[in-house]
N, CA, C and O atoms as a GROMACS GRO file, in nm:
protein
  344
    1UNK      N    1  -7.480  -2.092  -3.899
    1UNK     CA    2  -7.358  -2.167  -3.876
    1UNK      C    3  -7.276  -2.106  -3.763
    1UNK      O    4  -7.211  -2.169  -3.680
    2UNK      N    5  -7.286  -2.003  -3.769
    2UNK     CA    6  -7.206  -1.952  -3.616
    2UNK      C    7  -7.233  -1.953  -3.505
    2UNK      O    8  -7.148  -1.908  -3.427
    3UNK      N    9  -7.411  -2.025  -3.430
    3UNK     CA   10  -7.431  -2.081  -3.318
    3UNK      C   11  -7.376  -2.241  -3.317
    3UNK      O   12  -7.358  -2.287  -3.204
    4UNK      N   13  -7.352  -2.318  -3.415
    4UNK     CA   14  -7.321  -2.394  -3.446
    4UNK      C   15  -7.179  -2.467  -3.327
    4UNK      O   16  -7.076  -2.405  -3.301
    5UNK      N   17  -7.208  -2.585  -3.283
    5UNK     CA   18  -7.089  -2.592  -3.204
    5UNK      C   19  -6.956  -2.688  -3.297
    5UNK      O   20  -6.980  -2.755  -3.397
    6UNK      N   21  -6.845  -2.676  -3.246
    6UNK     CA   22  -6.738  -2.780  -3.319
    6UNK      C   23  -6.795  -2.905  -3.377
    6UNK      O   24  -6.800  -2.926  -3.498
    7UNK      N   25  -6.862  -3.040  -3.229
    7UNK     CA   26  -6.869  -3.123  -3.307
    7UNK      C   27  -6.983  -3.125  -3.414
    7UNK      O   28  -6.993  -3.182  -3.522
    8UNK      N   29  -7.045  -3.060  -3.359
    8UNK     CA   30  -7.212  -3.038  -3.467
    8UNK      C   31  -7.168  -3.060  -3.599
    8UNK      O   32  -7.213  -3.141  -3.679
    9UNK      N   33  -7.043  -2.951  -3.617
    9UNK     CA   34  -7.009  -2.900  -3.734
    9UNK      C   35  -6.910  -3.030  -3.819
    9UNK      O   36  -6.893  -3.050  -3.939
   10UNK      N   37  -6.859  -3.099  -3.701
   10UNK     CA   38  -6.798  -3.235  -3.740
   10UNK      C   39  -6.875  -3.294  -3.786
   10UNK      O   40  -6.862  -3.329  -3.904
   11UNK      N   41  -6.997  -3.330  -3.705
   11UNK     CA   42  -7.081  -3.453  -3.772
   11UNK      C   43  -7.152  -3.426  -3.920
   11UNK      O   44  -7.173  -3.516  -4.001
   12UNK      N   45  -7.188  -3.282  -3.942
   12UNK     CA   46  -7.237  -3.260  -4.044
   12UNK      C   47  -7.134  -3.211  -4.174
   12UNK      O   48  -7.179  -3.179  -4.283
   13UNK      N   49  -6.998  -3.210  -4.144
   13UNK     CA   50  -6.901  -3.209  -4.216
   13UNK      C   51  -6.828  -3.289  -4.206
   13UNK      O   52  -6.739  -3.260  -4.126
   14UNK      N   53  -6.815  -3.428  -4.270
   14UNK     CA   54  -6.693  -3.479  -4.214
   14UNK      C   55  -6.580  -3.512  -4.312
   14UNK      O   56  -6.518  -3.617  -4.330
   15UNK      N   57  -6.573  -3.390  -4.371
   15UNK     CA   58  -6.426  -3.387  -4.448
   15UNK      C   59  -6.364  -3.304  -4.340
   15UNK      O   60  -6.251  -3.350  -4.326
   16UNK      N   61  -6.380  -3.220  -4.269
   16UNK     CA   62  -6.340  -3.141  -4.166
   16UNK      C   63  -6.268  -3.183  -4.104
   16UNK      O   64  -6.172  -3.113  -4.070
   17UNK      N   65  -6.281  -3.359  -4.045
   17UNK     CA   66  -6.226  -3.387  -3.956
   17UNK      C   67  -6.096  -3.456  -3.940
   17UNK      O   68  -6.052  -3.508  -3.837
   18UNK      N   69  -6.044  -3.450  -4.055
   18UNK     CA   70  -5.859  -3.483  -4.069
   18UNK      C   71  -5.793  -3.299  -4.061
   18UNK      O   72  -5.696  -3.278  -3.987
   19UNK      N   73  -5.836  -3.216  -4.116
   19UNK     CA   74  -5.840  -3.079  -4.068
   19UNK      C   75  -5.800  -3.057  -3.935
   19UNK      O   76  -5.695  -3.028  -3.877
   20UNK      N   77  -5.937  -3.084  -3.902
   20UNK     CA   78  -5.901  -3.021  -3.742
   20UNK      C   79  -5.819  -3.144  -3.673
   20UNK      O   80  -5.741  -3.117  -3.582
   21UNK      N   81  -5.831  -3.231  -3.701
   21UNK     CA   82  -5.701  -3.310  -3.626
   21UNK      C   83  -5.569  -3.303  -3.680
   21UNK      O   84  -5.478  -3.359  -3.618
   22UNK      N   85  -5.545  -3.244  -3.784
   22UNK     CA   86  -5.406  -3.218  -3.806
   22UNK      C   87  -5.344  -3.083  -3.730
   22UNK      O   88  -5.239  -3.079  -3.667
   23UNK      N   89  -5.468  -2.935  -3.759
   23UNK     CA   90  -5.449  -2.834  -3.680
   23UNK      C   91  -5.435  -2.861  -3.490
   23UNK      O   92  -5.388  -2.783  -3.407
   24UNK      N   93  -5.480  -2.962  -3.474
   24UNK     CA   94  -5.499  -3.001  -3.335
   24UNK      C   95  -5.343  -3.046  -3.301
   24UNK      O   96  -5.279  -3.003  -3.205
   25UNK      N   97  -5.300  -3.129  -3.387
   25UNK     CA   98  -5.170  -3.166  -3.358
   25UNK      C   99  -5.022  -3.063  -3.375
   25UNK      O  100  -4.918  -3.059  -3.308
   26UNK      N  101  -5.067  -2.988  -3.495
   26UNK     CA  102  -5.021  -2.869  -3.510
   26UNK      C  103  -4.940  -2.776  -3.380
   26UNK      O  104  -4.830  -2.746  -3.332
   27UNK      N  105  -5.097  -2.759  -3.367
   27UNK     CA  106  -5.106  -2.685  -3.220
   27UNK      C  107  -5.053  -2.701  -3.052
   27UNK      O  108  -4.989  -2.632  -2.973
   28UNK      N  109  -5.132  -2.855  -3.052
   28UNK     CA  110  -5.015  -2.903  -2.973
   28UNK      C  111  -4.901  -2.943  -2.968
   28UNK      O  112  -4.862  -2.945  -2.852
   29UNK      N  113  -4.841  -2.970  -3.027
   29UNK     CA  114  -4.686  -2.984  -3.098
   29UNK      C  115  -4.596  -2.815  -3.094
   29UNK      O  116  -4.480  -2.808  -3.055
   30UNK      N  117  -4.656  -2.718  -3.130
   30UNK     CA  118  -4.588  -2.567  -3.109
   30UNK      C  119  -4.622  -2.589  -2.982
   30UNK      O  120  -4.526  -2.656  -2.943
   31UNK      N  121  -4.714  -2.575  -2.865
   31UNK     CA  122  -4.696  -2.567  -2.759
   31UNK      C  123  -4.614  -2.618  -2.658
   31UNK      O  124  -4.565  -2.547  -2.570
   32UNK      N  125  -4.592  -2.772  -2.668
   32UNK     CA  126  -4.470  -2.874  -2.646
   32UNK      C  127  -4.291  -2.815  -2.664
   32UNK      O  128  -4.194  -2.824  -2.588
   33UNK      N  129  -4.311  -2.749  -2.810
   33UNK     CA  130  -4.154  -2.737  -2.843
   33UNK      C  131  -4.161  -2.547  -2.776
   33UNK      O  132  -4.061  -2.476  -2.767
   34UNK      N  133  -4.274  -2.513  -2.745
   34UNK     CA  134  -4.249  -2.366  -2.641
   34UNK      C  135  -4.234  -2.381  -2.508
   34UNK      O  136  -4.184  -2.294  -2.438
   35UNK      N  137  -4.285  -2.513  -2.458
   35UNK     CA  138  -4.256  -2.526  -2.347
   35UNK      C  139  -4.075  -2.582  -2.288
   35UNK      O  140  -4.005  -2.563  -2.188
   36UNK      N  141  -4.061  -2.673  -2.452
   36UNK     CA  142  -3.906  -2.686  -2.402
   36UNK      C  143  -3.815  -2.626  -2.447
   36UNK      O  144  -3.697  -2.660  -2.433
   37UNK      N  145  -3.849  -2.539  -2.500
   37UNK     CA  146  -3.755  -2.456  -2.512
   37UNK      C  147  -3.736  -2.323  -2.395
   37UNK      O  148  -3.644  -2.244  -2.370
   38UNK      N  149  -3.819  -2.335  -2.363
   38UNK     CA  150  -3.798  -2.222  -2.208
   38UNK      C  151  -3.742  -2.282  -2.098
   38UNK      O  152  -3.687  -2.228  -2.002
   39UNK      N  153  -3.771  -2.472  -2.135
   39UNK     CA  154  -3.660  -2.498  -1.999
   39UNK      C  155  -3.540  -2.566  -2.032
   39UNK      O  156  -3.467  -2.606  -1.941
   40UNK      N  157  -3.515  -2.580  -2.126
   40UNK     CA  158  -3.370  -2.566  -2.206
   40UNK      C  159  -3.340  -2.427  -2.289
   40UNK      O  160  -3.402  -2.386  -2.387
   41UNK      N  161  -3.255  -2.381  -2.237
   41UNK     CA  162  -3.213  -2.247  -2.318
   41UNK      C  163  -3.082  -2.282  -2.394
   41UNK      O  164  -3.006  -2.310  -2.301
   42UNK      N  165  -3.014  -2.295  -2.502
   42UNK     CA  166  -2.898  -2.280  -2.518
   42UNK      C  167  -2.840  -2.141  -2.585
   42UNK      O  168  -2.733  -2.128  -2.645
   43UNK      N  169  -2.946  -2.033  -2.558
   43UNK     CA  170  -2.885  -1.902  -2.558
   43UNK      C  171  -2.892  -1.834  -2.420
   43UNK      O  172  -2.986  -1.860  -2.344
   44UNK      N  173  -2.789  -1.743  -2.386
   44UNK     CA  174  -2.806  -1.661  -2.274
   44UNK      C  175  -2.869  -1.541  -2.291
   44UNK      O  176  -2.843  -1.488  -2.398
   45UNK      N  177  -2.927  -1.494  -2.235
   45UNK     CA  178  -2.949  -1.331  -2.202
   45UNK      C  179  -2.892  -1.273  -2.096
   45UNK      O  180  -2.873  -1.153  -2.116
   46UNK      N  181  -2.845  -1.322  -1.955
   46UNK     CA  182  -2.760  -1.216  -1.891
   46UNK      C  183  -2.643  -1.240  -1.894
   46UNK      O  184  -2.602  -1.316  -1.807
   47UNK      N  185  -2.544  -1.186  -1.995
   47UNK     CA  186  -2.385  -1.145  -2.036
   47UNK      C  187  -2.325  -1.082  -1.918
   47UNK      O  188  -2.207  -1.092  -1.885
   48UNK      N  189  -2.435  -1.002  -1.847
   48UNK     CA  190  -2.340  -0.924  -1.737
   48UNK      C  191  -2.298  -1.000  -1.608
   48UNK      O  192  -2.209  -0.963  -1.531
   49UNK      N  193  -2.386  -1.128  -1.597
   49UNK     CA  194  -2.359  -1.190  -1.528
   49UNK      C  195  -2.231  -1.309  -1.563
   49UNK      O  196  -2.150  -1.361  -1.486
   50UNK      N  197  -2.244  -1.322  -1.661
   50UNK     CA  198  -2.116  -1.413  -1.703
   50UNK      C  199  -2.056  -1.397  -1.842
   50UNK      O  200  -2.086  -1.471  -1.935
   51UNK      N  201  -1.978  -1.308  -1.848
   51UNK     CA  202  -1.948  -1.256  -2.010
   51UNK      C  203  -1.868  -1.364  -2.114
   51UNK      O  204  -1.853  -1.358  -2.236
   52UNK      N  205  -1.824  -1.464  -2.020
   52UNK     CA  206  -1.784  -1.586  -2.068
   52UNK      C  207  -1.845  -1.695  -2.089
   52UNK      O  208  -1.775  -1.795  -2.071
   53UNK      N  209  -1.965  -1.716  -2.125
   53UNK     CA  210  -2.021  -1.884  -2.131
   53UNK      C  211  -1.942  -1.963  -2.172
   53UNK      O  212  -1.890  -2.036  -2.089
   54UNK      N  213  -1.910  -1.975  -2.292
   54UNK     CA  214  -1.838  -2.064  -2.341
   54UNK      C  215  -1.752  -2.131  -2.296
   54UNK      O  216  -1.720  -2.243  -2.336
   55UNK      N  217  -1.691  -2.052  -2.182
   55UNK     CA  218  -1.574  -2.176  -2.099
   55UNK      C  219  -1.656  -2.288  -1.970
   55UNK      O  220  -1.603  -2.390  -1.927
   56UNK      N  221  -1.793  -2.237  -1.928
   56UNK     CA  222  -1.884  -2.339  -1.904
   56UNK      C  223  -1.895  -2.443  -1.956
   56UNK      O  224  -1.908  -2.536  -1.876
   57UNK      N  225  -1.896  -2.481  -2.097
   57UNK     CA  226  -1.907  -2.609  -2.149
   57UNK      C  227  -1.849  -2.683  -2.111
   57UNK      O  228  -1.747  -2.635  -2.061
   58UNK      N  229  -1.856  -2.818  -2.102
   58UNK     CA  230  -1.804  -2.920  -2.096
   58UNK      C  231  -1.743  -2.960  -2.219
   58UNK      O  232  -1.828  -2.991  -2.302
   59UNK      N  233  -1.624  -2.969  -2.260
   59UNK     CA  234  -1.605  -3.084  -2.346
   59UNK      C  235  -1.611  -3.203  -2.374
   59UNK      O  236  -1.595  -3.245  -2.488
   60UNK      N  237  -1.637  -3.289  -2.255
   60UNK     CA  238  -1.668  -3.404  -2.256
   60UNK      C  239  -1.821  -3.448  -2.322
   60UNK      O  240  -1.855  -3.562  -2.352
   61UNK      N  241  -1.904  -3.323  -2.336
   61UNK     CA  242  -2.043  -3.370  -2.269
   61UNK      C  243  -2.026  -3.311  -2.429
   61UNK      O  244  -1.929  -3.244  -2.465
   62UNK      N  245  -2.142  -3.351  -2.518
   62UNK     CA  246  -2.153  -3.387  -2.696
   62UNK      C  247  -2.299  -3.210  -2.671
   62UNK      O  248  -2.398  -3.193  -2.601
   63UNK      N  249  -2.244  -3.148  -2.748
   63UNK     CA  250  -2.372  -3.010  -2.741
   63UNK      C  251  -2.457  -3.044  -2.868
   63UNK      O  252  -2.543  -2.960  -2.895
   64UNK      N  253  -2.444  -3.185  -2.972
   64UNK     CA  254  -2.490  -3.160  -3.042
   64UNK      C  255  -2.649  -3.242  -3.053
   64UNK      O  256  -2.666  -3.335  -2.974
   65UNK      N  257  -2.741  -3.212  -3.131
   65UNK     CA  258  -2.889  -3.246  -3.130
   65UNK      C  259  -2.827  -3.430  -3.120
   65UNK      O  260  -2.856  -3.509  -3.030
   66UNK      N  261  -2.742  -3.456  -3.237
   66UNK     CA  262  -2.736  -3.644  -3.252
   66UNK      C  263  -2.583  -3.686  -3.287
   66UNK      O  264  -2.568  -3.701  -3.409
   67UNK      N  265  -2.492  -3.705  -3.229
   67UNK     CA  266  -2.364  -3.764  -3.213
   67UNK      C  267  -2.323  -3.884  -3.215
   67UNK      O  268  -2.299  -3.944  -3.110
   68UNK      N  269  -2.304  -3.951  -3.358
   68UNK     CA  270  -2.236  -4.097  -3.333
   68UNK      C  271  -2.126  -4.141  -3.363
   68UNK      O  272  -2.056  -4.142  -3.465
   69UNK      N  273  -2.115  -4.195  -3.214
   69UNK     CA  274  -1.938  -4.230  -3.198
   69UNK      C  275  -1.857  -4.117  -3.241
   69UNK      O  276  -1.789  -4.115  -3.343
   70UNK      N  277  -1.867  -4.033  -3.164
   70UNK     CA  278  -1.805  -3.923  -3.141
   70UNK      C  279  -1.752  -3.892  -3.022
   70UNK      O  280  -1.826  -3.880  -2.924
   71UNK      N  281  -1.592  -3.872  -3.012
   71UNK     CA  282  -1.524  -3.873  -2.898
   71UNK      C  283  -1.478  -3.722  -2.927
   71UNK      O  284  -1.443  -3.656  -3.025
   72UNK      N  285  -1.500  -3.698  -2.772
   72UNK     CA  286  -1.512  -3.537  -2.733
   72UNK      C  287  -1.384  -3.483  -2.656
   72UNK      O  288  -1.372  -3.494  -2.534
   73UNK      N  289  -1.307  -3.434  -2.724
   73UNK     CA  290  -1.179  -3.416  -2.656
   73UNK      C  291  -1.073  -3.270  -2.651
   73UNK      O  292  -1.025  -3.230  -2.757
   74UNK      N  293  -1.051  -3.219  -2.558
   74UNK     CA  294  -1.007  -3.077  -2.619
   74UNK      C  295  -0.910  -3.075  -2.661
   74UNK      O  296  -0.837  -3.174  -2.657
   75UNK      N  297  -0.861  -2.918  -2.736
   75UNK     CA  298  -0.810  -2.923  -2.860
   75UNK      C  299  -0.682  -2.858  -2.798
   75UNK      O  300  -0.687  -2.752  -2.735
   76UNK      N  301  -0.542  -2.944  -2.826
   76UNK     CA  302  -0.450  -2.855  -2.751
   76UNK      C  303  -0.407  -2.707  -2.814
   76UNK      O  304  -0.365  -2.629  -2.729
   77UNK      N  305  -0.409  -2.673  -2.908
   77UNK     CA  306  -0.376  -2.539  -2.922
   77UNK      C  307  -0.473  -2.471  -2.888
   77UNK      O  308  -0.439  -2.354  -2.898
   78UNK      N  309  -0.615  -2.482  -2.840
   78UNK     CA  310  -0.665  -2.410  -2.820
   78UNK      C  311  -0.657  -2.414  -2.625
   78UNK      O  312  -0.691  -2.314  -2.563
   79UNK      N  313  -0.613  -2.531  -2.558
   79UNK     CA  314  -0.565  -2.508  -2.432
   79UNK      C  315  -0.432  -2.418  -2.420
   79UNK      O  316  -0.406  -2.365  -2.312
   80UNK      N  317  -0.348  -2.402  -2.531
   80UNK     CA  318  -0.228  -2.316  -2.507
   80UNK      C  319  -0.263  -2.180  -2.499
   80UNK      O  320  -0.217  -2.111  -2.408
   81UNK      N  321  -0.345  -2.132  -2.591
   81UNK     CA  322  -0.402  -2.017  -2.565
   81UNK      C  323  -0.468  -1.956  -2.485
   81UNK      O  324  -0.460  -1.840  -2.443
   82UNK      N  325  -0.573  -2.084  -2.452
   82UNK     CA  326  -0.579  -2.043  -2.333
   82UNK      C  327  -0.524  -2.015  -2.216
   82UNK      O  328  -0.571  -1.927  -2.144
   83UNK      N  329  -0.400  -2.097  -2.179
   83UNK     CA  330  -0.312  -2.093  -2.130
   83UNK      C  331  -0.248  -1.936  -2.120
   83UNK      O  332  -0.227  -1.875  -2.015
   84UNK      N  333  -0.225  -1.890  -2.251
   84UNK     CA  334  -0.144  -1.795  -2.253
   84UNK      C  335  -0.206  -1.662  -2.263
   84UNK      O  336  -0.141  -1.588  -2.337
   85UNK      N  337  -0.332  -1.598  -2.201
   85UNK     CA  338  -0.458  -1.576  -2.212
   85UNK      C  339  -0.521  -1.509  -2.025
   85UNK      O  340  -0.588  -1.418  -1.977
   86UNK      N  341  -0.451  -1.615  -1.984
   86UNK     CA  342  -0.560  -1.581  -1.866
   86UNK      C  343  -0.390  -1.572  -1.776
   86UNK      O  344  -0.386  -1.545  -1.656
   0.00000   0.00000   0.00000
C-alpha cells in the first residue's frame, strides 16, 4: 500500500473519497484565510513607528466584520478630551 498512488487508493477505496475532499477543502480554505489575513492586518507590529493607531481610524468608515444600519459618528466627549489632550 505505500507504492500505492492517491487515486489508485481512491478507486479501490471509495469511502475515502468524501475524506479527502473534505480534508482538501479544509486545506484550502486555511490557506485562503492565511493568505488574507497577511494582506489585511488589523493588528500592528511597528508601535515605534506610530505609537498612536487608533487616531488613524476613520469614524465614518464601520471596523466591524457586518454592520446594519449603523450610523458612525464621533462621540463628543470623547472629542473634548481629545481636545484637551493634545
Amino acid at each position: 500500500m505505500g507504492s500505492m498512488g492517491i487515486f489508485q487508493l481512491m478507486r479501490k477505496k471509495k469511502e475515502l473519497i468524501p475524506l479527502i475532499g473534505f480534508v482538501t477543502f479544509a486545506g484550502v480554505g486555511a490557506i485562503l484565510a492565511l493568505l488574507n489575513s497577511t494582506r489585511k492586518t488589523d493588528v500592528i507590529f511597528n508601535k515605534s513607528g506610530n505609537p498612536e493607531p487608533w487616531e488613524l481610524v476613520n469614524p465614518s468608515e464601520p471596523q466591524k466584520l457586518l454592520s446594519i444600519n449603523q450610523q458612525w459618528k464621533p462621540i463628543e466627549e470623547l472629542e473634548e478630551v481629545r481636545k484637551l489632550t493634545k
